[in-house]
VEXVEXGU-491236 format. One record per atom (N, C-alpha, C): residue number from 1; atom name; x, y, z; residue in three letters. Coordinates in steps of 0.001 Angstrom, whole numbers, plus 524288, in hexadecimal, padded with zeros to 5 digits. Layout:
k, a, X, Y, Z, r
NUM, CA, X, Y, Z, Ala
...
END
This chain:
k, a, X, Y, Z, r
1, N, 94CF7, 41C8E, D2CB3, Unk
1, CA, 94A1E, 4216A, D2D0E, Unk
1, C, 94DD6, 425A1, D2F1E, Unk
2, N, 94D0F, 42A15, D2D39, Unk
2, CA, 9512B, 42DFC, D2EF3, Unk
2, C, 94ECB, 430A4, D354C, Unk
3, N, 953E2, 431DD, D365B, Unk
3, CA, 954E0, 43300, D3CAA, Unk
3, C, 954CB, 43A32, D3C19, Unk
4, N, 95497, 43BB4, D40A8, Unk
4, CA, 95676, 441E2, D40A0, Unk
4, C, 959E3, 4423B, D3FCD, Unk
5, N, 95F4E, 43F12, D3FBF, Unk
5, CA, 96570, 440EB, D3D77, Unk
5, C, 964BD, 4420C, D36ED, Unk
6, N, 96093, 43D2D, D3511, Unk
6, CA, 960AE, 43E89, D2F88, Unk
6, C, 95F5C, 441F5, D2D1E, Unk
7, N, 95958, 444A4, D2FC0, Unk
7, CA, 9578F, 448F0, D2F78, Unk
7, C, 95AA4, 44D9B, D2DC3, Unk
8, N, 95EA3, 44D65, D34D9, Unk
8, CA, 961A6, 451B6, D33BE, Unk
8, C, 96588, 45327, D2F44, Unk
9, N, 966C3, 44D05, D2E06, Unk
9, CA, 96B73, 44E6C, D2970, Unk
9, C, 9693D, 44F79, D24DD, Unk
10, N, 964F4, 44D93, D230E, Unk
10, CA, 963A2, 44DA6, D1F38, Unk
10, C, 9616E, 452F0, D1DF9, Unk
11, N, 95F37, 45579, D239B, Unk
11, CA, 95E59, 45B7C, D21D1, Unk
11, C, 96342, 45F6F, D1F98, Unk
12, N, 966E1, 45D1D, D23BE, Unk
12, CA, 96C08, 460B6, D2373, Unk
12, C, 96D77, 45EFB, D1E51, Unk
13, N, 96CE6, 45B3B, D1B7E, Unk
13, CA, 9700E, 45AEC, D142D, Unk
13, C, 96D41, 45DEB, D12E7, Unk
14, N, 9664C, 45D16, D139F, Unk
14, CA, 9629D, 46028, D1002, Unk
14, C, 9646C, 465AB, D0FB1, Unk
15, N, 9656A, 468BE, D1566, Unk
15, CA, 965BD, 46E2E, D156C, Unk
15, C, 969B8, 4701C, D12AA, Unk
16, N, 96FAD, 46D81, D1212, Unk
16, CA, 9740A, 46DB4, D1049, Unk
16, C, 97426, 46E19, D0B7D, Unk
17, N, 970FC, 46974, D07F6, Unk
17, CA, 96E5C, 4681B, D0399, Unk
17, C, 96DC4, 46EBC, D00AF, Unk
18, N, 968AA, 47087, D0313, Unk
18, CA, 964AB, 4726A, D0211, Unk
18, C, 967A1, 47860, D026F, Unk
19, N, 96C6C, 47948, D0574, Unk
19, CA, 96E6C, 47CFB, D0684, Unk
19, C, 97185, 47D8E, D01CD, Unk
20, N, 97582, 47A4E, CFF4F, Unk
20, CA, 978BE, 47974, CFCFE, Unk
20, C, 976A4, 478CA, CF753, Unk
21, N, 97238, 478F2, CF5DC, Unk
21, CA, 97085, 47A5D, CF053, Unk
21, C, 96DFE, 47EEF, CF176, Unk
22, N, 96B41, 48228, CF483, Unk
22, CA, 9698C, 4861B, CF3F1, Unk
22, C, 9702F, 48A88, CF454, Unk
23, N, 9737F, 488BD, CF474, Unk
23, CA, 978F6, 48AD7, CF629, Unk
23, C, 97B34, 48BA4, CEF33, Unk
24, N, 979EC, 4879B, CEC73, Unk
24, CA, 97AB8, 48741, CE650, Unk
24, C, 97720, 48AA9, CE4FE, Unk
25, N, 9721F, 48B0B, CE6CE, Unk
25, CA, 96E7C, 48EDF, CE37D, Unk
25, C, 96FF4, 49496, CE376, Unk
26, N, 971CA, 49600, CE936, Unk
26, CA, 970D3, 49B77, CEAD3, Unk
26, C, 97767, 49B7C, CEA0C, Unk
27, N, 97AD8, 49EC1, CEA18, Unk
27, CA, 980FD, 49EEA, CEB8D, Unk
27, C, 97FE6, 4A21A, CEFB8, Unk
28, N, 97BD8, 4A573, CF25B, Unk
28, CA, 97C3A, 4A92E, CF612, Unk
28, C, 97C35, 4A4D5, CFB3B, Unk
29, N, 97AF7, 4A04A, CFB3B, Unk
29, CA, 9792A, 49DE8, CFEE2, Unk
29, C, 97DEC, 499F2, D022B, Unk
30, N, 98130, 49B72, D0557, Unk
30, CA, 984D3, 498EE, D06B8, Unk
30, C, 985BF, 49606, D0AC2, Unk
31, N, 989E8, 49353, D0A86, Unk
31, CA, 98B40, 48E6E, D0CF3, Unk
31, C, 988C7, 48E95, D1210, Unk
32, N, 98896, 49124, D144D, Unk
32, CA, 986AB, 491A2, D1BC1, Unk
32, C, 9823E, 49001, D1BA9, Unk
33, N, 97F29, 49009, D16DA, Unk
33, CA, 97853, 49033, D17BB, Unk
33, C, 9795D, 488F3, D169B, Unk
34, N, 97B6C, 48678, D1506, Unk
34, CA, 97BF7, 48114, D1551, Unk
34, C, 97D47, 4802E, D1A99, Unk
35, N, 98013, 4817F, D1BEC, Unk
35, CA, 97FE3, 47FCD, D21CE, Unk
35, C, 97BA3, 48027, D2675, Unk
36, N, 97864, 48597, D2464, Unk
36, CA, 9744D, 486B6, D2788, Unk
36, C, 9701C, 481B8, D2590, Unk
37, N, 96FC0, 47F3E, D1F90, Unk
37, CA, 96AB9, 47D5C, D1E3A, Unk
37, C, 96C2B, 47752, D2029, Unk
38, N, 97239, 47670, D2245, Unk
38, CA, 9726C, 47089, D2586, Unk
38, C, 970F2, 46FEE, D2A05, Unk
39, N, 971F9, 47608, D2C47, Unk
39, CA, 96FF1, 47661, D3312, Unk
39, C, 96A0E, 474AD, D3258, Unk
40, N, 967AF, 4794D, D2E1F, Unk
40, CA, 96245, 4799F, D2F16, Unk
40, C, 95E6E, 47420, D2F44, Unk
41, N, 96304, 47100, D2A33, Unk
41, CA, 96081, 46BF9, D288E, Unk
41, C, 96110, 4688A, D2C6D, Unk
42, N, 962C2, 4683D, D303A, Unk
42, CA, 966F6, 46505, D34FA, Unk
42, C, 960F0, 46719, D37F4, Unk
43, N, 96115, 46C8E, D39BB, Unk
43, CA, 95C93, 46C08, D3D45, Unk
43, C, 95747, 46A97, D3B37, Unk
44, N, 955B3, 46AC9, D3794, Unk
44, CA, 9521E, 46ABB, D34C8, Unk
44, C, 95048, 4625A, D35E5, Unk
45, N, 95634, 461BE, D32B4, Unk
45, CA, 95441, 45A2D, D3385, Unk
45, C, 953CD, 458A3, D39BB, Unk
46, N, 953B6, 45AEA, D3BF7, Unk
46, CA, 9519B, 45B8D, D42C5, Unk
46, C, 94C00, 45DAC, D4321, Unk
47, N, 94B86, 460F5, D41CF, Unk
47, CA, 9463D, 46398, D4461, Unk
47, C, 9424E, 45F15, D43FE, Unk
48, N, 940D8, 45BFB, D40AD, Unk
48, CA, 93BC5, 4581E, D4102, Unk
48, C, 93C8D, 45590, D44AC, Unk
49, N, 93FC3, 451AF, D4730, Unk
49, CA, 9420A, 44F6F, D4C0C, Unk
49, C, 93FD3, 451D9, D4FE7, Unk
50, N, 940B3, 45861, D50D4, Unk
50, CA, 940AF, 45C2A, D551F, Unk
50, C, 93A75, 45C20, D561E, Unk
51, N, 9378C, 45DA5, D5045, Unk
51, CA, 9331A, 45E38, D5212, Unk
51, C, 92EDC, 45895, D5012, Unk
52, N, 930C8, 45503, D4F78, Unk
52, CA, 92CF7, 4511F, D515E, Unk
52, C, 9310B, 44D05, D516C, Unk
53, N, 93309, 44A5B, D56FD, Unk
53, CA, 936C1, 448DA, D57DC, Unk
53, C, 934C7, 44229, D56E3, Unk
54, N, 936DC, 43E7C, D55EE, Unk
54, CA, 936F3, 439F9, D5436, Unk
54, C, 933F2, 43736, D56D3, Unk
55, N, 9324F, 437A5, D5C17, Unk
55, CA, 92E38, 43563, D6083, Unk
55, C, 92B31, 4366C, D5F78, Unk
56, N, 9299B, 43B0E, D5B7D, Unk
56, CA, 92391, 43D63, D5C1E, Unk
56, C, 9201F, 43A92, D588D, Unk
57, N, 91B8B, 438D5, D594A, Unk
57, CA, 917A1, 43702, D5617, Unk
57, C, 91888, 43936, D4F93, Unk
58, N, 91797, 43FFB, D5217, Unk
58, CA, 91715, 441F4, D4AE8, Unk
58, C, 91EDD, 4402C, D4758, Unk
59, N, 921CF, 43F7A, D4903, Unk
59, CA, 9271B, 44089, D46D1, Unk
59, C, 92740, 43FE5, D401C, Unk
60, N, 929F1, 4427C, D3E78, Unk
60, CA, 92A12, 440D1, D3A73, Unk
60, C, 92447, 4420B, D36BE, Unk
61, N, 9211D, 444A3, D393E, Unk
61, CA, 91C41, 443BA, D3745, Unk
61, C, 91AF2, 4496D, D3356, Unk
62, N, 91D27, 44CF9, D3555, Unk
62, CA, 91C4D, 45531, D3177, Unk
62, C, 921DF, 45665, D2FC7, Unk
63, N, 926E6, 452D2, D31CC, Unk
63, CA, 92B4C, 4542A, D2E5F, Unk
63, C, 92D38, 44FE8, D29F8, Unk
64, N, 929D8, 44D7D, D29BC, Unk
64, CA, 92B24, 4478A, D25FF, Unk
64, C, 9248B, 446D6, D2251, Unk
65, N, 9211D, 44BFF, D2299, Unk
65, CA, 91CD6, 44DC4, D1DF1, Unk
65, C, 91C70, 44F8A, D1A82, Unk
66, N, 9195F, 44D92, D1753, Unk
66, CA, 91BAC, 450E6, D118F, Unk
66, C, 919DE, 4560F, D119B, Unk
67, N, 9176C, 458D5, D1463, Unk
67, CA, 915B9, 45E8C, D16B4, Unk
67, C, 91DF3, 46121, D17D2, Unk
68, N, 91F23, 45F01, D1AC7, Unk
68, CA, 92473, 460DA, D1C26, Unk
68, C, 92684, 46069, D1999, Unk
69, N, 926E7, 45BC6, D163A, Unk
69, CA, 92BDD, 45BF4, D0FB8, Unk
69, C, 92B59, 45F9B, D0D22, Unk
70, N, 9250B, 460F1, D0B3C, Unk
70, CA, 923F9, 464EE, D0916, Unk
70, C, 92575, 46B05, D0901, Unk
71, N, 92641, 46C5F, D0D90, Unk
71, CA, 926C6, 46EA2, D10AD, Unk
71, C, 92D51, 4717F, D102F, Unk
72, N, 93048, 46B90, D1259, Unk
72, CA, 935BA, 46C8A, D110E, Unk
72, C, 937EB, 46E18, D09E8, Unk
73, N, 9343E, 46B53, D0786, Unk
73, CA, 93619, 46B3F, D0298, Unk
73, C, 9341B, 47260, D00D9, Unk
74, N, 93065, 47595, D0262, Unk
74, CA, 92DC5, 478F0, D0268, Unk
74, C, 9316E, 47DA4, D0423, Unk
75, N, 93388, 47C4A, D07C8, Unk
75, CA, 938B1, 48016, D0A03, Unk
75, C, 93D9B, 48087, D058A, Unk
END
């Protein structure tokens, strides 16, 4: 089962990812904003941890719903 390290990395490819084809779409859109979308993704695969931390009854319970996938995929 994945840990918060995995979380985090896996956000930080996503953001990088996600940075780096919208970088092919646009030419206005440059290299720095990849770096910003690894930070963002880095804090981002943290925040669920932060706010319902692994002890808690609910964990895992409003960031692992298909309400929130939705959600992300929606953004």
């Amino acid at each position: 089962m994945p840990n918060g390290q995995t979380h985090v990395i896996t956000a930080m490819i996503a953001g990088g990812f996600t940075s780096l084809i919208l970088q092919q779409k646009n030419p206005k859109y440059t290299g720095g904003h990849t770096a910003l979308a690894v930070a963002i993704g880095g804090a981002s695969g943290r925040l669920p941890d932060v706010i319902e931390p692994a002890l808690d009854p609910n964990h895992r319970s409003f960031f692992h719903s298909y309400f929130f996938r939705f959600f992300l995929v929606y953004l």
